[in-house]
C-alpha positions as a LaTeX table, in Angstrom:
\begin{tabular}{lrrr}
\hline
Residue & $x$ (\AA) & $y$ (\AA) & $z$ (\AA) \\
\hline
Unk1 & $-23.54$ & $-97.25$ & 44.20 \\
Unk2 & $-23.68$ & $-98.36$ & 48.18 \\
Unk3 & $-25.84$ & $-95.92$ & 50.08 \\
Unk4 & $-23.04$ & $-94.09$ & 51.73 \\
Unk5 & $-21.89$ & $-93.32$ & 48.37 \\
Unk6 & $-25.42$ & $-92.48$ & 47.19 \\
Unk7 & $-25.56$ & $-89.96$ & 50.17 \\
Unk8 & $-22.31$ & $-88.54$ & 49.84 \\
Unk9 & $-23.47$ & $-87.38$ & 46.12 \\
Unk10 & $-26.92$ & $-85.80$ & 46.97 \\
Unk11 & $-24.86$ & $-83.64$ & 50.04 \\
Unk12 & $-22.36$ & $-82.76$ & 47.33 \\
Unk13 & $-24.53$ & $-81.91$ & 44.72 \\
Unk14 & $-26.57$ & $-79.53$ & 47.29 \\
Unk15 & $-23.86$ & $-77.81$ & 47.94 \\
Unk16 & $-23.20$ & $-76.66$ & 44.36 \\
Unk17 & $-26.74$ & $-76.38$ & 44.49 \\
Unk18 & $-27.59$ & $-73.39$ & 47.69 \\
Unk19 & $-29.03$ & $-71.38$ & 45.47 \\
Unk20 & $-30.94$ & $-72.38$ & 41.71 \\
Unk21 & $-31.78$ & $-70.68$ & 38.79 \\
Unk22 & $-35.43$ & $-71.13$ & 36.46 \\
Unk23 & $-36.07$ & $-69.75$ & 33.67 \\
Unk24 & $-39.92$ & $-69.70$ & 32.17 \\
Unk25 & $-41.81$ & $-68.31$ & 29.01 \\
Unk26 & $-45.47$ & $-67.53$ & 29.25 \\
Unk27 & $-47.77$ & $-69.02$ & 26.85 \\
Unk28 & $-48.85$ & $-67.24$ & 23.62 \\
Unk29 & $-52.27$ & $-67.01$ & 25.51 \\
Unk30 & $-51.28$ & $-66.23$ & 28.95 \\
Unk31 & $-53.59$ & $-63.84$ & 30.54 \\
Unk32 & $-52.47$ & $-60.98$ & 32.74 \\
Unk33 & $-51.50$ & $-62.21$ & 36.25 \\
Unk34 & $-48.98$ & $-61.01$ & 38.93 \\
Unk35 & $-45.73$ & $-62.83$ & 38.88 \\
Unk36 & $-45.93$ & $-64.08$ & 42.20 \\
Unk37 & $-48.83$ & $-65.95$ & 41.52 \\
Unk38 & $-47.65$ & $-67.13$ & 38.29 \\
Unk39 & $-44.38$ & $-68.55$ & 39.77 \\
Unk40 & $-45.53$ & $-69.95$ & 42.42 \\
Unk41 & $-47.33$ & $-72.68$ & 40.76 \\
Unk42 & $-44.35$ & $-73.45$ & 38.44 \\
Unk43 & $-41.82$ & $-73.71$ & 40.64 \\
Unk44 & $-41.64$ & $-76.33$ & 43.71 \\
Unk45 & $-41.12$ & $-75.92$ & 46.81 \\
Unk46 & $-41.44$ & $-72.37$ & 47.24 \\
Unk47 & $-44.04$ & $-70.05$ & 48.80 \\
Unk48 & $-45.40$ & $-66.41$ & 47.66 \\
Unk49 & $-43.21$ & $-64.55$ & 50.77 \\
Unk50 & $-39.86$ & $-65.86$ & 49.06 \\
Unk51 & $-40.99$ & $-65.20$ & 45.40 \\
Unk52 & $-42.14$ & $-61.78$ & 46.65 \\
Unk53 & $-38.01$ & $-61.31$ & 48.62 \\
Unk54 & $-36.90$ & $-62.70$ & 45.44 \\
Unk55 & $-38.15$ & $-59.92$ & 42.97 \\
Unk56 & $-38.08$ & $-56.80$ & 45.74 \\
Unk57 & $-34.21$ & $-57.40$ & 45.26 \\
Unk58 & $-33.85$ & $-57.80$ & 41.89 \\
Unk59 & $-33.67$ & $-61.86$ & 41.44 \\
Unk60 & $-36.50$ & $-61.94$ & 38.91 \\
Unk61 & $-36.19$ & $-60.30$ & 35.71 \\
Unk62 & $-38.78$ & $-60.38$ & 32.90 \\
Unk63 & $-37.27$ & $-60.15$ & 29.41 \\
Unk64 & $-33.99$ & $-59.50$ & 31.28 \\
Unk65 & $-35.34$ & $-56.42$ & 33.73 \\
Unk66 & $-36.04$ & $-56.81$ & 37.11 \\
Unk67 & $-39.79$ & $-56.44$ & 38.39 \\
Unk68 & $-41.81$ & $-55.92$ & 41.14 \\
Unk69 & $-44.11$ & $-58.72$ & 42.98 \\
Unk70 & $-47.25$ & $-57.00$ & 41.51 \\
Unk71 & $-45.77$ & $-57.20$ & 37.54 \\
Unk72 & $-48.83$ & $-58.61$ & 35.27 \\
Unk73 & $-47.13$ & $-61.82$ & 33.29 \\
Unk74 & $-48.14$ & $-60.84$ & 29.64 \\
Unk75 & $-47.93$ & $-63.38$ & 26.80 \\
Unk76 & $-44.48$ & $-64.77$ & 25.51 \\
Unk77 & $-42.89$ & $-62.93$ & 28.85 \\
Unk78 & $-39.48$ & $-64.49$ & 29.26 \\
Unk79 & $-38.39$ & $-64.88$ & 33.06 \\
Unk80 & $-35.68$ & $-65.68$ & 34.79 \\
Unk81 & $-35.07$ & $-65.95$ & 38.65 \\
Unk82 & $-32.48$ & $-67.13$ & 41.21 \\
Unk83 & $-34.06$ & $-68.40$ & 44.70 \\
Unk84 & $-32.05$ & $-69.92$ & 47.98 \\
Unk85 & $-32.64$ & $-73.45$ & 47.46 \\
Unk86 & $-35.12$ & $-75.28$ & 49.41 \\
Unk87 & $-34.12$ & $-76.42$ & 52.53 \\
Unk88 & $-34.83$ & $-79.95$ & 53.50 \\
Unk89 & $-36.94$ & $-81.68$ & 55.29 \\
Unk90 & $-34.54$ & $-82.34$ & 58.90 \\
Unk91 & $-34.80$ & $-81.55$ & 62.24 \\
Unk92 & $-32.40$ & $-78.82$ & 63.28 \\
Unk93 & $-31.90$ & $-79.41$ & 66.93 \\
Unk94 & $-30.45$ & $-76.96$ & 68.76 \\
Unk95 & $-27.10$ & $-77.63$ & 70.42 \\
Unk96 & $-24.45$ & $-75.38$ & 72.31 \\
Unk97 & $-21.17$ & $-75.03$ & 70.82 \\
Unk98 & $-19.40$ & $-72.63$ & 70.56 \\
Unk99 & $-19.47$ & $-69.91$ & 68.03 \\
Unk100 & $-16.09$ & $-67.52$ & 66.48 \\
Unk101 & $-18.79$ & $-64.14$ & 65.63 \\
Unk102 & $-17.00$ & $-61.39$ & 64.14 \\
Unk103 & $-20.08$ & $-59.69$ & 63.28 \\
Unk104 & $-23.68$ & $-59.61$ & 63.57 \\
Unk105 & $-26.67$ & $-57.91$ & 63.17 \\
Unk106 & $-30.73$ & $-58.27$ & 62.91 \\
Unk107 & $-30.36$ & $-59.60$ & 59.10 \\
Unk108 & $-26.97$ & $-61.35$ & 58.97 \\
Unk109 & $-24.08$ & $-63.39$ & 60.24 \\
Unk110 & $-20.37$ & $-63.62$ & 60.04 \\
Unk111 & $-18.66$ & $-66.44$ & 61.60 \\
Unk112 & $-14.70$ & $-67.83$ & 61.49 \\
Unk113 & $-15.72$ & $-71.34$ & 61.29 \\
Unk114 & $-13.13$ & $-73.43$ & 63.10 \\
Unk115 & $-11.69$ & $-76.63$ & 60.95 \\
Unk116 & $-13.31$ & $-79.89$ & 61.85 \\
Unk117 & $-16.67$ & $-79.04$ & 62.00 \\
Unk118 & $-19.25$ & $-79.72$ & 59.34 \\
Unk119 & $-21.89$ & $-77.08$ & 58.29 \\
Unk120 & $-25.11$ & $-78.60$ & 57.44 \\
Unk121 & $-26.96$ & $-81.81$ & 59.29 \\
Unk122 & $-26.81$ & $-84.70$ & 57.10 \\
Unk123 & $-26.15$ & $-88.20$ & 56.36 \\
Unk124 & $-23.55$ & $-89.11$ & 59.26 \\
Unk125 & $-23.75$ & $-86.01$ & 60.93 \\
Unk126 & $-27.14$ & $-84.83$ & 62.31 \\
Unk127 & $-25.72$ & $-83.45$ & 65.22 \\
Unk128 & $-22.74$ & $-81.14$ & 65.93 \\
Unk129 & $-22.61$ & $-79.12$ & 63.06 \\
Unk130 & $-22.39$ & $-75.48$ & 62.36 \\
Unk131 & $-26.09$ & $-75.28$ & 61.57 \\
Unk132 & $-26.99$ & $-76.99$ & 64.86 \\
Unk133 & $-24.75$ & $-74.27$ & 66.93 \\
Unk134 & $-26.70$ & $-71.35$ & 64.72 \\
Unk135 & $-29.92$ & $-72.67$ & 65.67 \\
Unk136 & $-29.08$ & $-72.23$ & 69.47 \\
Unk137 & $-27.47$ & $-69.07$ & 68.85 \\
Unk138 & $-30.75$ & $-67.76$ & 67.16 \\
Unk139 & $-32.97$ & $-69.54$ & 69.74 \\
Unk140 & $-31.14$ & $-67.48$ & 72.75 \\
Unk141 & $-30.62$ & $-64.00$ & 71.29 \\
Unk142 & $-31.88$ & $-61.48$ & 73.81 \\
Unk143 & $-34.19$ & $-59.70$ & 71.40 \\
Unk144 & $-35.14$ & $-62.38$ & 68.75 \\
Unk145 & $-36.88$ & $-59.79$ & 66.09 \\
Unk146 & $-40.11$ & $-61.03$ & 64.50 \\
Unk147 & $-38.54$ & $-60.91$ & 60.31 \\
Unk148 & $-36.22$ & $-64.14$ & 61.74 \\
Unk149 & $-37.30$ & $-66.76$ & 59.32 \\
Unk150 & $-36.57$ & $-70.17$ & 62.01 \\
Unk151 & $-33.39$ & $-71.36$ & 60.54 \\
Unk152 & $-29.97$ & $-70.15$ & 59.82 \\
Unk153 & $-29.60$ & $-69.27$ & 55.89 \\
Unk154 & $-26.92$ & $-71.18$ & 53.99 \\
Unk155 & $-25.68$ & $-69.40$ & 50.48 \\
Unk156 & $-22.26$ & $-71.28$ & 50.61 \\
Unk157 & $-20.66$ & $-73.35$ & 52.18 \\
Unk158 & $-17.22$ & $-74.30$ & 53.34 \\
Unk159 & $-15.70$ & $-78.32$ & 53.72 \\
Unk160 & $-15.31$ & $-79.96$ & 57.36 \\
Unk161 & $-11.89$ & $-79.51$ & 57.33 \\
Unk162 & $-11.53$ & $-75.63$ & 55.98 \\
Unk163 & $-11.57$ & $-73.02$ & 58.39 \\
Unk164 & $-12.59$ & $-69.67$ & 57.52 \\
Unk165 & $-15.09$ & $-66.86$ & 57.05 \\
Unk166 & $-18.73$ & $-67.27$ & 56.05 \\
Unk167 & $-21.82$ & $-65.16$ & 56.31 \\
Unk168 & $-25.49$ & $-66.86$ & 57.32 \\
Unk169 & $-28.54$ & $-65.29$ & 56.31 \\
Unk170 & $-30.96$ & $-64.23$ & 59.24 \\
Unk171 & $-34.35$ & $-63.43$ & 57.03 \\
Unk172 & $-35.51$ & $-64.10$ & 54.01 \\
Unk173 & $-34.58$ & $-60.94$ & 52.45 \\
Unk174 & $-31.09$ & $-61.25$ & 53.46 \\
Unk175 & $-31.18$ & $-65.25$ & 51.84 \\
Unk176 & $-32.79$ & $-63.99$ & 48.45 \\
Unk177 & $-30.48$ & $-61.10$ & 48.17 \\
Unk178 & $-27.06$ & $-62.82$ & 49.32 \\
Unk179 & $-28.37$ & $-65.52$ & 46.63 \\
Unk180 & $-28.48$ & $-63.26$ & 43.52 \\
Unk181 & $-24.57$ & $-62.13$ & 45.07 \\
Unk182 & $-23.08$ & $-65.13$ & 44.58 \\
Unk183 & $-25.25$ & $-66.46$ & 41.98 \\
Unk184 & $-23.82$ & $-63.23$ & 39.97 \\
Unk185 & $-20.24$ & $-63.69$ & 41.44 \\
Unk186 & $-20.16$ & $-59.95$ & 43.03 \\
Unk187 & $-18.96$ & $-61.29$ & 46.10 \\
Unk188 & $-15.03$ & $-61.52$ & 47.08 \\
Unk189 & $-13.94$ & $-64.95$ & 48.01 \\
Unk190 & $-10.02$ & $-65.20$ & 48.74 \\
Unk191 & $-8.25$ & $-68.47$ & 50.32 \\
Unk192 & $-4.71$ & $-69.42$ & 51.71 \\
Unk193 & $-3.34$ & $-72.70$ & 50.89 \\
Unk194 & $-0.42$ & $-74.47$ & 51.11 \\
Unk195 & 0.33 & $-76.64$ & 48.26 \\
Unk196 & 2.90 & $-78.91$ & 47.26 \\
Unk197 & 5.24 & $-77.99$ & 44.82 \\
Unk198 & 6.98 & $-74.94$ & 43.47 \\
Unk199 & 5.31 & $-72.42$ & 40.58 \\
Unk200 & 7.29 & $-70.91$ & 37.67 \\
Unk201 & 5.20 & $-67.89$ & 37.64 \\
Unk202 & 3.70 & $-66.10$ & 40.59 \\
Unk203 & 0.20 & $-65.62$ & 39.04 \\
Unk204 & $-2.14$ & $-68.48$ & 37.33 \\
Unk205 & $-5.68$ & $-69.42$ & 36.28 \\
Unk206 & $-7.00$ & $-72.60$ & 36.62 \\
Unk207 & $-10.07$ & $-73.77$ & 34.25 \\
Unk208 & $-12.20$ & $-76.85$ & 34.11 \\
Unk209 & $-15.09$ & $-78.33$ & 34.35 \\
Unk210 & $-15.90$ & $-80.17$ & 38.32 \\
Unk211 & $-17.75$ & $-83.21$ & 38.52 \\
Unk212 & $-17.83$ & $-86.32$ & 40.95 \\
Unk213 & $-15.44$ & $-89.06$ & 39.84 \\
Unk214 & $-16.77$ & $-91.84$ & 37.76 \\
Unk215 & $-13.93$ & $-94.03$ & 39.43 \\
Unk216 & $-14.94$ & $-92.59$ & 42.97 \\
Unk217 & $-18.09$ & $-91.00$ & 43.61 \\
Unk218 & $-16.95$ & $-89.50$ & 47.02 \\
Unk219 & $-14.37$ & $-87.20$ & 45.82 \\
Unk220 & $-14.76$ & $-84.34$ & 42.33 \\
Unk221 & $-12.38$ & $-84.17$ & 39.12 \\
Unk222 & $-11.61$ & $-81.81$ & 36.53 \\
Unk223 & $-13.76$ & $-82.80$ & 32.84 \\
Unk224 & $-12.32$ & $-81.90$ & 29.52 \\
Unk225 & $-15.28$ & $-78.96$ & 28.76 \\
Unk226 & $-18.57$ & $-80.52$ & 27.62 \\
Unk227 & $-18.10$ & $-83.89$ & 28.97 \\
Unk228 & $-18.78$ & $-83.60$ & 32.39 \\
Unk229 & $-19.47$ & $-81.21$ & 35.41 \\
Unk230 & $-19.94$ & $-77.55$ & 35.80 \\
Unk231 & $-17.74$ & $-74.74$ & 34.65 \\
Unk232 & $-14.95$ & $-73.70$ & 37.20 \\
Unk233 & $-12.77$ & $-70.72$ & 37.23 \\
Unk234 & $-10.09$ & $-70.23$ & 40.46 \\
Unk235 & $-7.18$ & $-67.44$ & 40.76 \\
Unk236 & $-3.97$ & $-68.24$ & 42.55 \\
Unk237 & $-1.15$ & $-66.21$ & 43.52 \\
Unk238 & 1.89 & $-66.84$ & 44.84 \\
Unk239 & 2.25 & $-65.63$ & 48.54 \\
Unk240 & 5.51 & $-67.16$ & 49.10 \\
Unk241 & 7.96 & $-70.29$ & 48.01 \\
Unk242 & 9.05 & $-72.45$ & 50.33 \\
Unk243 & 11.20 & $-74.69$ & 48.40 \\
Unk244 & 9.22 & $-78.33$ & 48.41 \\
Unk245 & 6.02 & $-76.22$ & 49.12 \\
Unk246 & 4.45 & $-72.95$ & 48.23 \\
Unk247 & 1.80 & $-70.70$ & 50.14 \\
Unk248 & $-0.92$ & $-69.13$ & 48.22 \\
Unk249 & $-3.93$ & $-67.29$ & 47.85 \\
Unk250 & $-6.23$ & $-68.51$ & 45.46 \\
Unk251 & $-9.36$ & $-66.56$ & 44.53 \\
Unk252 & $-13.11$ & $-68.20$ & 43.59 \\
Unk253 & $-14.32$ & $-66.74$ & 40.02 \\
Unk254 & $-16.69$ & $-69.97$ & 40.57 \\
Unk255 & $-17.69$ & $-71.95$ & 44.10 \\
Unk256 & $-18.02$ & $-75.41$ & 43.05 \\
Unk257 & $-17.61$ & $-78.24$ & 45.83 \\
Unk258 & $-14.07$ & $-78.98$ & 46.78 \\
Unk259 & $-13.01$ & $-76.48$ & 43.68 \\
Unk260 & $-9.70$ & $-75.20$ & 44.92 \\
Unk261 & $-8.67$ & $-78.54$ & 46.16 \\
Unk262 & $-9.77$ & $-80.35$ & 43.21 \\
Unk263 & $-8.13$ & $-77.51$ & 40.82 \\
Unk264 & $-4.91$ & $-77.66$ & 42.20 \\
Unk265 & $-4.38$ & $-81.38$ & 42.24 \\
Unk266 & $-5.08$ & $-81.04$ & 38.42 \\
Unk267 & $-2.15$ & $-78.81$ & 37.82 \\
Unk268 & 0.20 & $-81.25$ & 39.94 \\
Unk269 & $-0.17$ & $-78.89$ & 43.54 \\
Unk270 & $-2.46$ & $-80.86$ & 45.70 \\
Unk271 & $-3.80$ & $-79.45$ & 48.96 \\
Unk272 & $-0.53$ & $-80.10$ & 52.03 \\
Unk273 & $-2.22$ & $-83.15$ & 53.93 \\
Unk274 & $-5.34$ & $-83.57$ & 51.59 \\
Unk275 & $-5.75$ & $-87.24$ & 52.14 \\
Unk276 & $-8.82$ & $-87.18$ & 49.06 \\
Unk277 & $-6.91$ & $-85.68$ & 46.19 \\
Unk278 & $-3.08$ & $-87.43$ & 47.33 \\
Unk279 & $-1.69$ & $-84.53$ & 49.41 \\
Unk280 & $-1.57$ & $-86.62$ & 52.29 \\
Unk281 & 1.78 & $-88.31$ & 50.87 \\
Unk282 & 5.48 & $-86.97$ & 50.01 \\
Unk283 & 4.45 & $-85.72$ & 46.91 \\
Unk284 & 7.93 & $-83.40$ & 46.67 \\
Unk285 & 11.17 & $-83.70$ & 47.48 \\
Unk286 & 13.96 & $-86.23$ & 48.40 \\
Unk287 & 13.57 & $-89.50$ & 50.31 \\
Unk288 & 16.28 & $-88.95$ & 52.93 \\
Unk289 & 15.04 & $-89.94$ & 56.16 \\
Unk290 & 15.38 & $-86.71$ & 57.94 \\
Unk291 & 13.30 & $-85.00$ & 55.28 \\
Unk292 & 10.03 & $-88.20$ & 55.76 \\
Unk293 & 10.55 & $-87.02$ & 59.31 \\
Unk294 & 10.17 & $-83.42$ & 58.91 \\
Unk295 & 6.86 & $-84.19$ & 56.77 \\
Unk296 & 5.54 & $-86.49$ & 58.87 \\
Unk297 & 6.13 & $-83.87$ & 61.57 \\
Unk298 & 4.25 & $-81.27$ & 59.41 \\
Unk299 & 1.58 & $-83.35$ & 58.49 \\
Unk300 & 0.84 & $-83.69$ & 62.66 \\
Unk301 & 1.24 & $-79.91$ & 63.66 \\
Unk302 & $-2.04$ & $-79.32$ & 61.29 \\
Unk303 & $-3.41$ & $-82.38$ & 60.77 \\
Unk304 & $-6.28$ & $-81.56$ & 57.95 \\
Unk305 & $-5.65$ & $-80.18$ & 54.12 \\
Unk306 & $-4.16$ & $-76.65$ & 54.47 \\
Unk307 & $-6.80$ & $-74.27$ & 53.57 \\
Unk308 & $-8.62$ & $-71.15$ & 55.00 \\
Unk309 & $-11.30$ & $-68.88$ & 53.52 \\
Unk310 & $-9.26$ & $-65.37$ & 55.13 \\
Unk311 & $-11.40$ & $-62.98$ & 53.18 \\
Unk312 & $-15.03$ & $-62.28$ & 52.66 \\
Unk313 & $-16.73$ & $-59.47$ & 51.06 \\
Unk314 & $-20.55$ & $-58.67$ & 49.61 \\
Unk315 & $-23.04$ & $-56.13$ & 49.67 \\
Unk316 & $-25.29$ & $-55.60$ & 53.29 \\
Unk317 & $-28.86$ & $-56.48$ & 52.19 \\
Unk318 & $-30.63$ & $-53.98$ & 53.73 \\
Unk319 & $-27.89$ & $-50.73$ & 53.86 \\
Unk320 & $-26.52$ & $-51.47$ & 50.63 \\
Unk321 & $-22.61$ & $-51.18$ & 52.03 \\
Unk322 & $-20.20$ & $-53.13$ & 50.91 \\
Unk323 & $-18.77$ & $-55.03$ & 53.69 \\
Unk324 & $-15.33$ & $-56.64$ & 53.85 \\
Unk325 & $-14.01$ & $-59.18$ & 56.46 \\
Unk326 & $-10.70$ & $-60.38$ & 57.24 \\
Unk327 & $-9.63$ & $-63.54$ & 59.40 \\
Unk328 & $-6.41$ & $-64.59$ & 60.94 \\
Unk329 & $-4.85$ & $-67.63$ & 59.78 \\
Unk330 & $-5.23$ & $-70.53$ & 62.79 \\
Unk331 & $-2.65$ & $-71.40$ & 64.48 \\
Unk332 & $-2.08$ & $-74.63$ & 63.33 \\
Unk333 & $-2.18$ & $-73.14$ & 59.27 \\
Unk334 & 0.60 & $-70.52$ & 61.09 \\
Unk335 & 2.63 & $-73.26$ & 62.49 \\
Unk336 & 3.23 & $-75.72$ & 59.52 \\
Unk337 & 3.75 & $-72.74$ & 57.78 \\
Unk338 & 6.43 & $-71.58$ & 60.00 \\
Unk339 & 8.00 & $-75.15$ & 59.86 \\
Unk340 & 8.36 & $-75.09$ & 56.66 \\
Unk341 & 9.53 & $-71.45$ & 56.16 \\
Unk342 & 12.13 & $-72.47$ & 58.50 \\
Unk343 & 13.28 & $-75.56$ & 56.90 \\
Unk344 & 12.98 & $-73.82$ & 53.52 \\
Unk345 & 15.96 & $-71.35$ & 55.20 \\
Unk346 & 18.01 & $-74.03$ & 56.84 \\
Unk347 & 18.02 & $-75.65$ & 53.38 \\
Unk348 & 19.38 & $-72.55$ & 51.77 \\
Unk349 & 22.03 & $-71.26$ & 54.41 \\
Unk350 & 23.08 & $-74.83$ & 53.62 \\
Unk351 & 23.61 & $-74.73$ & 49.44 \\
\hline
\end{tabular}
């Protein structure tokens, strides 16, 4: 494996990998000692303020109920807990760019990330990303308030080239208890996509297990179950047919890396102008030189694989409402759509 690939898999597996879960059983002779304490020296990387955020919001349970920080571990205790993972050891340097907020407030952030941009510093980009802006952002609020933990809170994550809704933790609290949400899947996670192809029904599940390639480490494939990878479940409905291609909304049940892209190239859809799983091509239609022309044509007005995170919803960590968010789609997703509705009609009237 050449370095680049070698770095490509540890940024991949970190992002399946924002938040972890540990399970421990106490010894037969384990004497009475608060579960912070006891944690702390079994798990790495980690420090008594996040174990303590961890179990005020429910994240550790102790023979499957949740405790307080000041629970006495008793012998045979079985424990589980889900903690943000740790973040690594990079400079975050702060740098001005722009930022699309559609809300904010002292513990959290939500942002329409714009398509091109990648989220976390890393091997080939340790400047320019989404975490670099954030840092700024934080640095230069009027009223920085003392909880703010230094760094912008990652619980998911989207690719360079998706556009769409996230929300960043601004204190630990808000990181621990955003963690257990999407560690327990209460959170609402609905995409658009255009794919190629046309459905025969208007609903679907996909299932199978993501893991990296064995043929190319850079890019993730589906596993019969039990070979390979992690479990993967993603919800698609038809939003509308346009003949060679059809829009859709697909919904996360799971957020493995490159999951909806990866899923739909398994059931013969790929991702419109996905050059890593072969959307990038004519996978559809005929080979009259007019119709190369109008693809071609498409595959400039949005020049990236056709996706967008529109809808976002999980529980506020400190009022306990449920917030929702909804995003436009971008104009260039609203474009190639509307060249392709448009041919999709022509192509009719013309039958």
């Amino acid at each position: 494996m050449s370095k680049q690939e070698f770095h490509a898999e540890q940024e991949q597996q970190e992002e399946d990998a924002l938040y972890e879960h540990y399970c421990v059983v106490a010894d037969k002779g384990q004497n009475p000692l608060r579960i912070d304490r006891f944690l702390l020296d079994r798990i790495e990387n980690t420090s008594r303020s996040r174990l303590q955020a961890a179990a005020r919001n429910g994240n550790i349970l102790v023979n499957k109920k949740p405790v307080k920080p000041n629970y006495k571990v008793k012998p045979d205790d079985q424990i589980s807990i889900v903690l943000p993972y740790p973040v690594r050891e990079i400079e975050l340097i702060p740098e001005n760019i722009p930022l699309d907020i559609v809300y904010e407030d002292d513990t959290l952030l939500v942002l329409n990330k714009q398509p091109g941009i990648v989220v976390h510093p890393g091997y080939g980009n340790y400047t320019g990303t989404l975490v670099n802006a954030l840092v700024y952002h934080f640095d230069n609020l009027p009223e920085r308030k003392t909880n703010y933990f230094g760094r912008p809170g990652l619980v998911h994550r989207l690719d360079k080239h998706t556009s769409g809704l996230m929300v960043i933790a601004k204190t630990e609290n808000a990181l621990t208890h955003l963690a257990r949400q999407f560690y327990d899947r209460t959170t609402e996670r609905l995409y658009n996509a255009l794919v190629w192809g046309n459905f025969d029904e208007d609903r679907g599940t996909i299932t199978g297990h993501l893991g990296r390639s064995l043929k190319n480490r850079k890019v993730m494939t589906v596993f019969p179950e039990g070979d390979h990878g992690k479990h993967a479940v993603t919800h698609y409905k038809v939003l509308e047919r346009l003949g060679y291609v059809t829009f859709v909304e697909c919904k996360l049940e799971t957020g493995r890396t490159h999951q909806i892209r990866v899923h739909m190239k398994h059931i013969g859809h790929p991702l419109f102008n996905d050059p890593e799983y072969d959307g990038n091509r004519l996978v559809k239609g005929t080979h009259f030189t007019k119709y190369k022309q109008f693809v071609t044509n498409a595959f400039k007005t949005c020049p990236r694989h056709v996706l967008h995170a529109k809808t976002l919803g999980f529980t506020h960590p400190e009022t306990g409402k449920r917030m929702h968010f909804d995003s436009e789609l971008p104009d260039d997703i609203q474009k190639v759509v509307a060249k392709w509705r448009a041919y999709a009609q022509h192509a009719k009237t013309n039958d």
